[in-house]
C-alpha positions, 0 to 999 in steps of 0.5 A: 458167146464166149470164143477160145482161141481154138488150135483145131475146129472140127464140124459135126453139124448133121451127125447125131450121137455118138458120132460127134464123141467119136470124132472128138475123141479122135480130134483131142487123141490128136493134139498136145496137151494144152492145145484147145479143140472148137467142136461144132455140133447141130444134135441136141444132145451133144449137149449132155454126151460131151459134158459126160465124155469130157468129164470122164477122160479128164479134158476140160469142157471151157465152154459149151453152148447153143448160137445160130452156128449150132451147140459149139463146145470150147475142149481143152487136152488134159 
């Protein structure tokens, strides 16, 4: 697994769409540019919904993948 050292860490284990987008909107809305979001999520389809979002706002997806914490995303703020 790949590990960034993360400013912040949010848990959306147990939330299904589009809960853990709106919490991460919130969370990087939240930070400075530069700074690196660790985002825990367990719905499956997280997968897809924070590639789209991350791709769209112009944040930088650094990693995203499945471990046995859950699908766990590495975001940087544009």
């Amino acid at each position: 697994m790949t590990d960034y050292n993360a400013d912040q860490v949010l848990d959306c284990k147990g939330l299904n769409c589009p809960l853990p987008v709106i919490k991460t909107k919130k969370a990087i809305d939240a930070m400075d540019s530069g700074q690196i979001l660790k985002m825990v999520a367990t719905d499956p389809g997280s997968t897809n919904d924070i590639s789209a979002w991350a791709s769209r706002t112009g944040h930088e997806l650094l990693s995203g993948e499945k471990t046995d914490e859950g699908f766990v995303y590495f975001i940087k703020k544009k």
